[in-house]
N, C-alpha and C positions, 0 to 999 in steps of 0.2 A: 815674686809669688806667682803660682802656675792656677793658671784662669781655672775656674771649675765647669764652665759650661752645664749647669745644670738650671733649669726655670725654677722657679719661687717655688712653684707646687714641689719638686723634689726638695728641696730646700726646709719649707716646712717638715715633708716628711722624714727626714732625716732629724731634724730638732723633736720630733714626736717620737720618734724612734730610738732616741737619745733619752728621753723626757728631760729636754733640759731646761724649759719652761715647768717643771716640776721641781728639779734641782735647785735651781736660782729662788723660787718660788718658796721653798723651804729655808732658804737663807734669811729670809724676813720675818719668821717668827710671829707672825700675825697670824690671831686664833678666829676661825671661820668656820663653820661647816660648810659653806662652799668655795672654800680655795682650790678643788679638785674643777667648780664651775668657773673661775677665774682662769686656770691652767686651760682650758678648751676654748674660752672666750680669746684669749691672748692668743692660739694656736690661728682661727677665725679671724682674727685681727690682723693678722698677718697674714692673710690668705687673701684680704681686703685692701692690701697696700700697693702698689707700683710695684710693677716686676722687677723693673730697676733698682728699687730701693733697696727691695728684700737683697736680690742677688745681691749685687752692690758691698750691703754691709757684710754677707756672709763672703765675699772673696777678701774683701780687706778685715776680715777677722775680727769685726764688729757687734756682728749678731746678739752675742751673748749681752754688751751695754746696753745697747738698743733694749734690748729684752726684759734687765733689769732696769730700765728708766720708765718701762713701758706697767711692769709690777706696780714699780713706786708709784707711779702714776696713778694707778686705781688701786689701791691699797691706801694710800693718804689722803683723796681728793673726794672731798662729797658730792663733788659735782663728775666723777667718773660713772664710767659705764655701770661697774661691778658694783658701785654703792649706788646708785639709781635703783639697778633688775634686784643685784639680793641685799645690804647692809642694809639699806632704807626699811625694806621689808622685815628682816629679820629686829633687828632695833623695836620697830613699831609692835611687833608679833612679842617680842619679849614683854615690852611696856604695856602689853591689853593682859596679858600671862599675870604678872606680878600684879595687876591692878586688883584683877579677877580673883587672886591668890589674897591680898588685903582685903577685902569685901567678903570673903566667908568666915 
C-alpha cells in the first residue's frame, strides 16, 4: 500500500469532505435530534487523537472501523460523551414535558 503522507488534520478533512462520519452514522438508525451534534463531535474527536493514530488507521484502511466503533461507542453507552452533553439532557427535557403535559 502507497504511504499517504498526509497529517491527521488533512485526514480529517478529507473524512468531513466525504461526510463519512455522517454516512456510517446513518447506518445506526438511532433517532436523535442531535446526531448532526454527534457527527461534529466525532470529527473533534479525532482531531483530539495522536497524529499517529489517526494517520496510521487511515493508511491501513481502517479509519472507517475505528469510526463506526467510535459511533457505537456513544450511541450505546450512558456514560459516553454524546449522552452526558445531549441524551441526558434531552431524556430529562422530555420527562419535565410530559410531567407538565399530565398536570394540566
Amino acid at each position: 500500500m502507497m504511504k499517504t503522507h498526509l497529517n491527521k488534520k488533512q485526514v480529517v478533512n478529507n473524512l468531513a469532505r466525504n461526510k463519512v462520519i455522517e454516512k456510517l452514522a446513518k447506518q445506526y438508525n438511532f433517532s436523535s435530534p442531535y446526531s448532526k451534534d454527534l457527527c461534529q463531535d466525532l470529527y473533534i474527536e479525532l482531531l483530539n487523537k495522536e497524529e499517529s493514530l489517526i494517520v496510521g488507521l487511515y493508511e491501513r484502511n481502517e479509519i472507517e472501523y475505528y469510526i463506526r466503533k467510535m459511533i457505537s461507542n456513544n450511541v450505546n453507552s450512558s456514560t459516553s460523551p454524546f449522552y452526558k452533553n445531549y441524551e441526558k439532557f434531552r431524556k430529562t427535557t422530555d420527562e419535565i414535558q410530559n410531567e407538565k403535559t399530565e398536570g394540566e
